[in-house]
VMD Tcl script that draws the C-alpha trace (Angstrom):
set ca {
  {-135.92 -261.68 -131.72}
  {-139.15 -261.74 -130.16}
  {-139.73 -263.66 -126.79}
  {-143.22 -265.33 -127.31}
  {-143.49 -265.70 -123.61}
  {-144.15 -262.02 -123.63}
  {-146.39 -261.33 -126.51}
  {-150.12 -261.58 -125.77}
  {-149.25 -263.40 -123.03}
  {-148.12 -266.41 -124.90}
  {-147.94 -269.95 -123.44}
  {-143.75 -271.25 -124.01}
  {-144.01 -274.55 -125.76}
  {-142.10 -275.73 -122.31}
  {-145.42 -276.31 -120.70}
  {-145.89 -279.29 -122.53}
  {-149.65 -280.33 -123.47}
  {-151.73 -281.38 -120.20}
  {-154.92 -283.03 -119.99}
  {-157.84 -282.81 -117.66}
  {-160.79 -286.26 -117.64}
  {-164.31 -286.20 -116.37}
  {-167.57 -287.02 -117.00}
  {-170.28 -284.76 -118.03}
  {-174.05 -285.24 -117.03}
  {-176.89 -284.94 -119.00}
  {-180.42 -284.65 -117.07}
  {-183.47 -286.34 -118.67}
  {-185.77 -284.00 -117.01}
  {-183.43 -280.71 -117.09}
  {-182.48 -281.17 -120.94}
  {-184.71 -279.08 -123.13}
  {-185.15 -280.13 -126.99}
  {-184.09 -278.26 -129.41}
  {-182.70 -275.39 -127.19}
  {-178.45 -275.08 -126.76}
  {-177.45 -275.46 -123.12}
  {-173.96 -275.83 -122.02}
  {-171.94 -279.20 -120.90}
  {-168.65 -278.47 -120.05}
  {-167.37 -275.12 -118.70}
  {-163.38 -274.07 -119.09}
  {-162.30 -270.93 -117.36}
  {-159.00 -270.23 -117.67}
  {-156.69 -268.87 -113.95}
  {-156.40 -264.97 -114.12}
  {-153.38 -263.60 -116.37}
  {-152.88 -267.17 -117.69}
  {-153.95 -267.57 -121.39}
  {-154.44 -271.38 -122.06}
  {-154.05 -272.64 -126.04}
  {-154.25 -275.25 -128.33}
  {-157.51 -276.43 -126.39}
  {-158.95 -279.38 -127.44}
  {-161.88 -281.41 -126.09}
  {-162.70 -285.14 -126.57}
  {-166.55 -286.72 -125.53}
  {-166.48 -290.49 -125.66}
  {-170.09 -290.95 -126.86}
  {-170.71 -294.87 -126.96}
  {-170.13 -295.09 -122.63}
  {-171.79 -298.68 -122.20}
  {-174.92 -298.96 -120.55}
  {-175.58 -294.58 -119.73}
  {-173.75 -293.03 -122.75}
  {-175.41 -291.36 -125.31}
  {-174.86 -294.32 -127.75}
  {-176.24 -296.78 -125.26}
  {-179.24 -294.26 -123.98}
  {-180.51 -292.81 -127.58}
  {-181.07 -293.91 -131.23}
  {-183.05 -291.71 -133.56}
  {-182.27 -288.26 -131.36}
  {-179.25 -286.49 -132.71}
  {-176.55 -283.90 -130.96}
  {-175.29 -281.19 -132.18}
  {-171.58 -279.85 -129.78}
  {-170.35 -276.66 -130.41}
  {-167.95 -273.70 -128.58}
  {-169.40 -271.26 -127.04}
  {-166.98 -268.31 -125.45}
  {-168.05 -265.27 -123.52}
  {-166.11 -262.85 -125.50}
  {-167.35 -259.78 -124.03}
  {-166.84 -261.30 -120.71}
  {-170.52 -261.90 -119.85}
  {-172.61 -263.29 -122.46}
  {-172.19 -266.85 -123.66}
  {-172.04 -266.83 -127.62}
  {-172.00 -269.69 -129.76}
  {-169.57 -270.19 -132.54}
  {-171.73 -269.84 -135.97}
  {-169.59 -272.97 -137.63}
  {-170.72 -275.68 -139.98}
  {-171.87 -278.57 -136.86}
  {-172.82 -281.84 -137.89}
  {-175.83 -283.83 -135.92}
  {-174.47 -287.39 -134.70}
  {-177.91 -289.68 -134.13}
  {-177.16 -292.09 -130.66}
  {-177.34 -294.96 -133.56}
  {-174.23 -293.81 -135.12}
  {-172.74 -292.89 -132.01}
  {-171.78 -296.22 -131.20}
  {-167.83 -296.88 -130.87}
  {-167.48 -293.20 -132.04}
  {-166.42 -289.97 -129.70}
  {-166.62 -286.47 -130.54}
  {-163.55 -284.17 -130.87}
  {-164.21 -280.54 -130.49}
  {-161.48 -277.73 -131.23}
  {-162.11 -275.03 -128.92}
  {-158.44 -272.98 -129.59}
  {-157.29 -270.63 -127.31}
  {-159.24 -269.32 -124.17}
  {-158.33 -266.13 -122.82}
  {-158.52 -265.04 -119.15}
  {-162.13 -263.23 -118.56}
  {-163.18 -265.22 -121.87}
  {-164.02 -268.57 -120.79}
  {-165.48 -271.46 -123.63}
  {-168.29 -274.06 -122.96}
  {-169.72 -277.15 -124.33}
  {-173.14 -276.65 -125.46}
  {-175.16 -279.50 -126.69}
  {-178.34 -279.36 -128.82}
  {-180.90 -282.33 -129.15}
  {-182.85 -282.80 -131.73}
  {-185.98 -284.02 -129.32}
  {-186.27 -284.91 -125.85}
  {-183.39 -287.30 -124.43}
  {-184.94 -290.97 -123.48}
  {-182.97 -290.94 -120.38}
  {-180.08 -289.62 -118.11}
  {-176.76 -289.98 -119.76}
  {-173.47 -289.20 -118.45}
  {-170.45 -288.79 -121.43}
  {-167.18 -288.81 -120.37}
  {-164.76 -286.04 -121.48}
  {-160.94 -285.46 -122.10}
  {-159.87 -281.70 -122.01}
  {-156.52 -281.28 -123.54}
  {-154.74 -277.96 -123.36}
  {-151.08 -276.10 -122.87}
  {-150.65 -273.41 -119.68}
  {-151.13 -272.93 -116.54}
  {-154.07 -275.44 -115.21}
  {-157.65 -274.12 -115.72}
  {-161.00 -274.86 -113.81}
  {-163.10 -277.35 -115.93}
  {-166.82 -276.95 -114.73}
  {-168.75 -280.25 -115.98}
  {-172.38 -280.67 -115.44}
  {-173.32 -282.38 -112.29}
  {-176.29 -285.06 -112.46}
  {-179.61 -283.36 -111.25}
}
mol new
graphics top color blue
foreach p $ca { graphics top sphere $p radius 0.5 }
foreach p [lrange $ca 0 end-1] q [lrange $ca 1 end] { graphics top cylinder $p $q radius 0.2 }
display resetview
């Protein structure tokens, strides 16, 4: 029998799912249309693989969210990962633009998988024009292993 605490550094289901919460900023004046730029940073502690990574954005935050702040601009999330190590790369996946009309009551849930030591996975957010205002969205970052650093964007 296999121990899967030893292969590819497998997390043992013992550690049990853990969550991280914060909020993310989004800078009126920093945000450029149409151009990716990341959110939400997870690096992973060295020699400790983290899996089953999920990431919730509550997008209807009264008063600054992004349902409150925008209605005809849309967002587009997606995973980015640096997979050599260095460069950030986005995941080439079917995303969906969410306009801040339709945003309201709704959040976004993002499956980001497993994130390897040295790997590291980000948020990145694209807008479809320039953002009306500041808006901060708050975040939940679910994941099993050994706690990792979650980097969210500070308000500029």
């Amino acid at each position: 029998m296999v121990d899967a605490g030893k292969v590819w550094g497998a997390v043992p289901d013992t550690e049990g799912i853990r969550k991280i919460v914060g909020t993310t900023d989004i800078d009126d004046s920093a945000q450029t249309e149409s151009t990716a730029f990341p959110i939400l940073t997870i690096t992973p502690q060295v020699n400790r693989p983290l899996e089953d990574v999920v990431v919730m954005l509550d997008l209807a935050k009264a008063t600054t969210g992004f349902a409150a702040v925008e209605t005809s601009v849309t967002v587009v999330f997606s995973v980015a990962r640096k997979v050599d190590g260095t460069n950030w790369r986005r995941e080439a996946i079917n995303e969906a633009a969410l306009s801040g009309t339709n945003a309201a009551g709704r959040m976004q849930r993002i499956n980001v998988g497993p994130v390897l030591p040295g790997e590291d996975a980000a948020i990145y957010a694209t807008f479809s024009g320039d953002v009306t205002a500041d808006m901060e969205i708050p975040f939940v970052v679910y994941y099993r292993g050994a706690e990792p650093t979650v980097t969210p964007v500070a308000a500029g």
